[in-house]
C-alpha positions as CSV (number, residue, x, y, z in Angstrom):
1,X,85.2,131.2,125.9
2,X,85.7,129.4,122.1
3,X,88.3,127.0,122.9
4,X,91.6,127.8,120.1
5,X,91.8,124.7,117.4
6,X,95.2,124.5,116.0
7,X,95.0,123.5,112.4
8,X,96.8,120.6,111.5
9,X,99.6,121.3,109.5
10,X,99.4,120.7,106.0
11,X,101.9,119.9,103.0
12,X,102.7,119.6,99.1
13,X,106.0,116.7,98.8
14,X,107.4,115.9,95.3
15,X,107.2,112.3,95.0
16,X,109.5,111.7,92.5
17,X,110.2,108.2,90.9
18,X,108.2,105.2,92.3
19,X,111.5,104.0,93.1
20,X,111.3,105.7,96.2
21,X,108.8,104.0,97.9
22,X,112.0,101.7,98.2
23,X,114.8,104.2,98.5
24,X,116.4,105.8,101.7
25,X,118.0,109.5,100.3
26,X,117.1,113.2,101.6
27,X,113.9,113.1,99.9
28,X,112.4,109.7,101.5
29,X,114.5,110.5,104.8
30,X,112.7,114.4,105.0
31,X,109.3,113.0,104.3
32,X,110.2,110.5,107.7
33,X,110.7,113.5,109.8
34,X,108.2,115.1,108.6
35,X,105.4,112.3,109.4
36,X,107.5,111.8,113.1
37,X,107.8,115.7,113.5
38,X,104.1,116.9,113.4
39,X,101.1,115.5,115.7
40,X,99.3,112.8,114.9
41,X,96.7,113.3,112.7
42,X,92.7,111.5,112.5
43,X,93.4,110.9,109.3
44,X,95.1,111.7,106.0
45,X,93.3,113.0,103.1
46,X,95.8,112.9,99.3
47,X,95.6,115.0,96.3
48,X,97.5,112.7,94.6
49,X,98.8,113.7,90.8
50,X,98.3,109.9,89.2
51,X,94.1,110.2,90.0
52,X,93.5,112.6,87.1
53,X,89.6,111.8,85.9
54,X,87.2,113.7,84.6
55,X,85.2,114.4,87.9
56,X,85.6,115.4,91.5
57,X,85.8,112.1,93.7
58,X,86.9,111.2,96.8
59,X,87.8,107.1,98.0
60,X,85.0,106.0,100.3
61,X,85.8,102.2,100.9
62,X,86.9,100.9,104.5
63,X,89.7,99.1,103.1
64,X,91.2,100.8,99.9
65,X,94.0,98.6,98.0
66,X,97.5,99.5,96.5
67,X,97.5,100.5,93.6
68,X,100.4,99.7,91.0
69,X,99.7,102.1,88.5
70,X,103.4,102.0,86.7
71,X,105.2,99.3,84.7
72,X,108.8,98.5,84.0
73,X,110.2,98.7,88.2
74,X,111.3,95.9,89.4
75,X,109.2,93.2,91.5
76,X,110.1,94.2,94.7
77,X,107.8,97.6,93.7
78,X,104.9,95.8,93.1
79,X,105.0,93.8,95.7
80,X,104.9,96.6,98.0
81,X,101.6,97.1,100.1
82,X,100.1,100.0,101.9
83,X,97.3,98.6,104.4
84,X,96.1,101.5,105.7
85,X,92.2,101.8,106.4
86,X,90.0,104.1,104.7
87,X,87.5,106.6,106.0
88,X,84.1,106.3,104.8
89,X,82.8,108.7,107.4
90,X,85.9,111.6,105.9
91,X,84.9,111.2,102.4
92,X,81.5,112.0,103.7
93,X,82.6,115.4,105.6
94,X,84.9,116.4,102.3
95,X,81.8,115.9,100.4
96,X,79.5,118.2,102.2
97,X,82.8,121.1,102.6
98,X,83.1,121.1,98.4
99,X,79.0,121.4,98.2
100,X,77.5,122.7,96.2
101,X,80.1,120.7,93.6
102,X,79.4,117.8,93.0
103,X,81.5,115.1,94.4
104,X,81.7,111.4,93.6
105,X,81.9,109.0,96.4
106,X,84.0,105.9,95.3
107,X,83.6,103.1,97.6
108,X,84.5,100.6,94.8
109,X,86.7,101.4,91.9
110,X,89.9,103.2,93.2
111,X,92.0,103.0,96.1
112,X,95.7,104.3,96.9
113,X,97.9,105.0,94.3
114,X,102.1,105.4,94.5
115,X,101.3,109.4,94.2
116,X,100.0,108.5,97.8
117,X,101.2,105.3,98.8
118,X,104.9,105.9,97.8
119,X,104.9,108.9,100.2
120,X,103.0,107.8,102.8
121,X,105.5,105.0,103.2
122,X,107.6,106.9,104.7
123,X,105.7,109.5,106.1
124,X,103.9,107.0,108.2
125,X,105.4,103.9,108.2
126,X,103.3,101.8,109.8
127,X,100.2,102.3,107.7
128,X,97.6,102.8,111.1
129,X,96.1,106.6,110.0
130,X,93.1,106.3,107.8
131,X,94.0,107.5,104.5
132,X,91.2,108.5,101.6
133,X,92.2,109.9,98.3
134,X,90.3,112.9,96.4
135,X,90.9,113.0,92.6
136,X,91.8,116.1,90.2
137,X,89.3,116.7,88.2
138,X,91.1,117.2,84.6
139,X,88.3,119.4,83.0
140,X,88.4,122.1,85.3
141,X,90.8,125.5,85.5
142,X,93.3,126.6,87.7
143,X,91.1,128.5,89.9
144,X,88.8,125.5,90.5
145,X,91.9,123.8,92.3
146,X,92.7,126.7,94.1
147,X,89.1,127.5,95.3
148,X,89.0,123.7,96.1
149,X,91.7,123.7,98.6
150,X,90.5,126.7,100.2
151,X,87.1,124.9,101.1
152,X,88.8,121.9,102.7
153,X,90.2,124.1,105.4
154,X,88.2,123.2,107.9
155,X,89.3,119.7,107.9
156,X,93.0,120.6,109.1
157,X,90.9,121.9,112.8
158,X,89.3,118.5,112.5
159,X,92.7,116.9,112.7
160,X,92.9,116.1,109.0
161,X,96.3,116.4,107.6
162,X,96.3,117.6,103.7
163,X,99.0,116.2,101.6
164,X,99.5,117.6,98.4
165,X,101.7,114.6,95.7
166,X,102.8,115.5,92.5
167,X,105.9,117.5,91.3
168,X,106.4,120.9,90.7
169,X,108.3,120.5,87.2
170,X,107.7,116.8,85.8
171,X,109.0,116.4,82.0
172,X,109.7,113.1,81.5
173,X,110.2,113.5,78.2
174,X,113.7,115.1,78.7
175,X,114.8,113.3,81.2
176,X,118.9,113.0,81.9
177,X,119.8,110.1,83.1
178,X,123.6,112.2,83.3
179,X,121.7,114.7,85.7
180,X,120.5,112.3,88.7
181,X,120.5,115.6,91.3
182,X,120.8,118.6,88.7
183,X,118.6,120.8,86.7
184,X,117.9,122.0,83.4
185,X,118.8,125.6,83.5
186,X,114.6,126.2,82.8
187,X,113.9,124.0,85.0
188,X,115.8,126.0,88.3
189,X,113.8,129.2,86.9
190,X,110.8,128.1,87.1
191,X,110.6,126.2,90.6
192,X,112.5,129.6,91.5
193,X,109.4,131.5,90.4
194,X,107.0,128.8,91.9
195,X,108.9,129.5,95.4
196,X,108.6,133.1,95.0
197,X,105.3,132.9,94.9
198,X,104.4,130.2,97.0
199,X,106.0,132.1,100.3
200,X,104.8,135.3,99.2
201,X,101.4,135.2,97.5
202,X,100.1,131.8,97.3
203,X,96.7,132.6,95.8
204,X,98.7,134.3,92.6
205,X,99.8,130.7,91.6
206,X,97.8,130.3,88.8
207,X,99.4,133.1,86.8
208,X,102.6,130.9,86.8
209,X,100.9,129.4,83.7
210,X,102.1,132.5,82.0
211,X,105.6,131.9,83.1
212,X,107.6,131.6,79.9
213,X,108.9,128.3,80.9
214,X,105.8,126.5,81.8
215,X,105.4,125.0,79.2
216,X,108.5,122.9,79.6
217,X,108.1,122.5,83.3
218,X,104.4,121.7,82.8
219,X,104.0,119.6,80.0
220,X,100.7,118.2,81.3
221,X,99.0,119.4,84.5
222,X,98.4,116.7,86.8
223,X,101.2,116.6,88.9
224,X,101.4,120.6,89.3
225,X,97.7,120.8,90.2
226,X,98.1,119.3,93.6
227,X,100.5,122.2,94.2
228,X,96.9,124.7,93.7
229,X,95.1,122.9,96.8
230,X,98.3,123.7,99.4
231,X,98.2,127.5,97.9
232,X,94.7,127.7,98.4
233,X,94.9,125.9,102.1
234,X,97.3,129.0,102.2
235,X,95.2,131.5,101.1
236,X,92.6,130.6,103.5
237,X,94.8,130.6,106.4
238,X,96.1,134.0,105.2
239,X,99.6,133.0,105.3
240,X,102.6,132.3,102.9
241,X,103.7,128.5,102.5
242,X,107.5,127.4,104.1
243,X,109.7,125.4,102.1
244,X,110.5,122.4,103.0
245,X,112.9,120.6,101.6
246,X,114.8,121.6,97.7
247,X,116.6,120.1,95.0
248,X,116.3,118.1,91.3
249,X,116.0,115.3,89.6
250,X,117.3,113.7,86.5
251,X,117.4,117.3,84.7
252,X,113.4,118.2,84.4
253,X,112.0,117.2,87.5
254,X,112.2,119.5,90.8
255,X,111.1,117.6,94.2
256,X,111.2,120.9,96.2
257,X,108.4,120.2,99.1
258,X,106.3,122.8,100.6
259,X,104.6,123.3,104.3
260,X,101.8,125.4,105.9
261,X,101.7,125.8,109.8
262,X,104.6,123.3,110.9
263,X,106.3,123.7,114.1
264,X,109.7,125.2,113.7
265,X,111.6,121.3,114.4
266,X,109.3,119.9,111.0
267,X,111.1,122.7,108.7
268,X,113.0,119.5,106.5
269,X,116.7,119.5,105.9
């Protein structure tokens, strides 16, 4: 008799600021019961927005460093250190699930950035879960993404947890600094539309680019792209995404978080 693998669960979290690698709030707090909630993974593997090159890679070094890919926080920030070992041996399994693509393996250049590493802080705390990184590759479409995250299914019944770190709307450029936990009014139709799909019909998220406030909400695509590989971990699974946790930022960002396959006690506040 084939013994039943439960996949591990997997998850897109809006990360926000930098800042809250450092913060305690609903965001930071819901990402800590999320990482207590659900069973302990073999390893973590990051689609994280701010590793947007022109190629598919994933990070295969035994020790990735911390990345402080921002300026202008203060030095408590930088400072900040996320030791958690790589996985050689992972980035070796993701390469031969996205074949025939081509895939990089970086056992040099990159490491964790604070897409990952400001997320992970709090998700896992004490930084002992391997953790490798695989980049968006910014030449490709929509459907590449989505395809992408449908071939990395396998991993979650190898005990891989997928995370997903970018923001579903993320216009800096008209930010409100009047609006810390409010919304443009385009901003609130938008996610809205993004939700709709995402617990309905994940595979139909592409065609959001059509939305007529996209272009707002997306200005640039790399932190809505790591949104693509949870709705194609979706689609493969043949099930809608849950919400997770809601709300907004400074006016033009939305940090709504998104699950697939958590036990009912992991659904965030």
């Amino acid at each position: 008799m084939r013994e039943i693998v439960k996949p591990m669960p997997a998850a897109f979290l809006g990360h926000g600021s930098p800042m809250n690698a450092l913060e305690h709030n609903r965001y930071t707090e819901s990402w800590r019961a999320f990482g207590a909630t659900i069973p302990k993974p073999r390893a973590v593997l990051v689609v994280s927005a701010h590793w947007f090159i022109n190629a598919t890679a994933v990070t295969a070094m035994p020790w990735p460093r911390t990345i402080h890919d921002f300026r202008g926080f203060p030095p408590e920030l930088f400072a900040m250190q996320y030791p958690a070992p790589g996985a050689p041996e992972l980035a070796a399994e993701i390469a031969g699930e996205i074949n025939p693509d081509k895939v990089d393996l970086d056992d040099t250049d990159w490491g964790l950035d604070h897409g990952t590493w400001s997320v992970l802080h709090h998700v896992f705390p004490d930084a002992d879960i391997p953790v490798v990184q695989l980049s968006i590759h910014a030449l490709q479409p929509f459907d590449y993404h989505l395809k992408l995250g449908a071939k990395l299914a396998r991993l979650r019944e190898r005990g891989v947890l997928i995370i997903g770190s970018g923001n579903v709307v993320h216009n800096l450029g008209l930010i409100d600094w009047r609006r810390p936990d409010a919304a443009f009014d385009w901003n609130e139709r938008f996610d809205d539309a993004v939700k709709a799909v995402m617990t309905s019909a994940p595979a139909d998220i592409a065609k959001l680019a059509e939305h007529p406030d996209y272009r707002r909400a997306v200005p640039t695509p790399e932190h809505f792209l790591p949104l693509l590989y949870l709705a194609g971990l979706a689609d493969a699974a043949g099930k809608p995404a849950q919400i997770l946790t809601e709300g907004y930022a400074m006016g033009s960002l939305s940090m709504t978080a998104y699950g697939l396959d958590l036990p009912s006690s992991a659904r965030l506040p």
